[in-house]
C-alpha positions in Angstrom: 11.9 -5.3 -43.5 11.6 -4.9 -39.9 8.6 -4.0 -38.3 7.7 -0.4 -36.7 7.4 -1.9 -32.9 10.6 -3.7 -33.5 12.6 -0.4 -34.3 10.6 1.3 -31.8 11.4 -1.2 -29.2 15.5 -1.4 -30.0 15.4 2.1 -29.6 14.1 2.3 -26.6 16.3 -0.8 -24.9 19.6 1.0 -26.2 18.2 4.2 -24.4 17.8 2.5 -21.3 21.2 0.5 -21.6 23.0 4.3 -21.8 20.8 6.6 -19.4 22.0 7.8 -16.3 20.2 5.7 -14.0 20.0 9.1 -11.7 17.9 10.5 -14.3 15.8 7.4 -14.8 14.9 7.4 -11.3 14.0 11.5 -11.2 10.2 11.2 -11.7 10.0 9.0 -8.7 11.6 9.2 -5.2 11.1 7.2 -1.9 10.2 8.6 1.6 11.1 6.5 4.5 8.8 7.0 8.0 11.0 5.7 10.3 9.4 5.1 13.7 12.2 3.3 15.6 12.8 4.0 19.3 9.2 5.6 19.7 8.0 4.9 23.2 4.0 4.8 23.6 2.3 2.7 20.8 4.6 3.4 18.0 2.7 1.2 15.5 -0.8 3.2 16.1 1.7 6.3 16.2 3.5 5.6 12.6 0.1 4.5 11.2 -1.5 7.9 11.9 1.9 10.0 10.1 1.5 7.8 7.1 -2.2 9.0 6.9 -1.3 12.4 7.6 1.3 12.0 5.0 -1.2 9.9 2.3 -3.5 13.2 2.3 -0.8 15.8 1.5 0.6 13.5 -1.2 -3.0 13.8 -2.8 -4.2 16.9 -3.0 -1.6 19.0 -5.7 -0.7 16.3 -8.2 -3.2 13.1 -7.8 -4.3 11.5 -10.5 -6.8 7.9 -10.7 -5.2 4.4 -11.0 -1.9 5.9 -9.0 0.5 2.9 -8.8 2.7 5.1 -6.4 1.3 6.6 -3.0 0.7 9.6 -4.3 2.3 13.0 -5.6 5.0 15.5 -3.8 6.9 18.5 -5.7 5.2 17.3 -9.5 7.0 13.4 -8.7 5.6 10.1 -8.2 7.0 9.2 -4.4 7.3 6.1 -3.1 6.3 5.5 1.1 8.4 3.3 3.2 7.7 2.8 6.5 10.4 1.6 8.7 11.3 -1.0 10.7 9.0 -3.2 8.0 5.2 -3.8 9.6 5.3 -0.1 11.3 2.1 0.5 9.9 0.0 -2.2 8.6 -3.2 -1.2 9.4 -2.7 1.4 6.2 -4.2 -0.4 3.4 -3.6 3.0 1.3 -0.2 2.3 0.3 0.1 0.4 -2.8 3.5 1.8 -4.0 6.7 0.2 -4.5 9.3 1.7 -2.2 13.0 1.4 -3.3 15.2 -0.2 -0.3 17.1 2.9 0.1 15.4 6.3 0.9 16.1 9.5 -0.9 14.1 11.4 2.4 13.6 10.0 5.8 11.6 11.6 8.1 12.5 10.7 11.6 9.9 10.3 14.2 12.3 8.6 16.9 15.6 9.1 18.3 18.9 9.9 15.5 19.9 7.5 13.4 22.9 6.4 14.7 20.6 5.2 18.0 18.8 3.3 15.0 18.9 -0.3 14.1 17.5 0.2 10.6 21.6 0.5 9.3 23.1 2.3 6.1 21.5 0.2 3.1 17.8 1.7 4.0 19.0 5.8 5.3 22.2 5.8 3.2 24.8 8.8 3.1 22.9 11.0 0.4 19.7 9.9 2.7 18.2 13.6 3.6 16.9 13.3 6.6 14.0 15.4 8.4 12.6 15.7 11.7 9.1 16.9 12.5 8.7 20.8 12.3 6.4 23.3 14.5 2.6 23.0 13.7 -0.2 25.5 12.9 -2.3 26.0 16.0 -6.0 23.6 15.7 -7.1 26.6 14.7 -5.6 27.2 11.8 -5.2 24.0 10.9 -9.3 23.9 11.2 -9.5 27.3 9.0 -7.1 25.5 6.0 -9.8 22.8 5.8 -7.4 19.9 6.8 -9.7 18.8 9.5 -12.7 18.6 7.0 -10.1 16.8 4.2 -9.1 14.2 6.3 -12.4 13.6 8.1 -13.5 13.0 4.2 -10.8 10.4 3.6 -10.6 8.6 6.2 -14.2 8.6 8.2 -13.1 10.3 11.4 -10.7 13.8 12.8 -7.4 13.9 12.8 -4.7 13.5 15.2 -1.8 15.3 16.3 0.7 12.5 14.5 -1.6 12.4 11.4 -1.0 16.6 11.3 2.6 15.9 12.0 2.7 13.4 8.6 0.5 16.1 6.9 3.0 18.8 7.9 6.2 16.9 6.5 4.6 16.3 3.2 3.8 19.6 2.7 7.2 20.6 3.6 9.0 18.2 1.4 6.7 19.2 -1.7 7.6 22.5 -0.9 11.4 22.0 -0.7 11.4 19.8 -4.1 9.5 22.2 -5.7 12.0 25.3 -4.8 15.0 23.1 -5.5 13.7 22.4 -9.1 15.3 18.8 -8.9 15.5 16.1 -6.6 19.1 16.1 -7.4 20.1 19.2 -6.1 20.2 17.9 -2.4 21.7 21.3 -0.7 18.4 22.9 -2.0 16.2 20.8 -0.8 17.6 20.6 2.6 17.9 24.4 2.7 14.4 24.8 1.6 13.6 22.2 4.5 15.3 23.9 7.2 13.2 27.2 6.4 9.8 25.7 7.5 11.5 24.1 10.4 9.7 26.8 12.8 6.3 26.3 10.7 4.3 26.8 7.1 1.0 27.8 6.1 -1.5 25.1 5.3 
């Protein structure tokens, strides 16, 4: 007689073996930072975004002993930061990027000026460019100042709001599109925050 874990276990390979590795993959997703081309210390530059970025990623979904970097529209994601060693002084990442990005956000010049090449910003690669931001003002009032100050032991920066800003947009657009699948969504919901979003 075969044991429970063994039946449990053959089940379980032979639903692997036929999923739809598109589905497998739908609770997690990976975000490229691309900093290529930046002009003016684009490693201190990148660094600050994937801080900015780190916060956002906490504060809807977090949960202890994360082995992703963090939470965005209910799914694990996955930060990448491009070209490789862009930001190294942020010990806060501990995912597991996959080598090609579902979302890049693009600090530097298009991608076709880019040496970072198809297999990492592939052709269903949606990419986004940094959007308008509330005034320090308001982003004082919506307590980012205070959340970030908390985190990381000093104020924010403009980059850091800039990597704040993109997260929240990008949890918003998943979030409206229902699925990470549904592409045209999610880049439609993108495109409406383009000129700005509440905090």
């Amino acid at each position: 007689m075969l044991k429970i874990s063994t039946i449990i276990a053959s089940a379980l390979a032979g639903l692997v073996a036929t999923a739809d590795p598109s589905q497998v993959m739908a609770h997690e997703f990976t975000v490229a930072i691309v900093g290529d081309g930046l002009a003016d210390d684009p490693a201190t530059h990148v660094a600050e975004v994937v801080r900015g970025f780190i916060l956002a990623t906490d504060e809807n979904d977090g949960h202890a002993f994360e082995t992703s970097d963090g939470h965005l529209g209910g799914r694990d994601v996955q930060i990448w930061v491009l070209p490789p060693g862009g930001a190294t002084a942020v010990a806060e990442l501990v995912g597991t990027p996959r080598t090609t990005a579902d979302i890049a956000l693009l600090l530097g010049p298009v991608p076709s000026a880019m040496g970072i090449g198809d297999a990492a910003l592939g052709l269903r690669t949606i990419h986004v460019r940094p959007a308008v931001l509330p005034s320090p003002e308001t982003r004082e009032a919506s307590g980012f100042a205070g959340r970030f100050m908390a985190l990381f032991g000093r104020g924010p920066t403009d980059a850091a709001a800039q990597g704040y800003n993109a997260a929240r947009r990008i949890d918003h657009a998943i979030r409206v599109a229902g699925d990470l699948e549904t592409r045209a969504a999610i880049r439609a919901a993108l495109a409406e925050t383009e000129g700005g979003m509440d905090w």
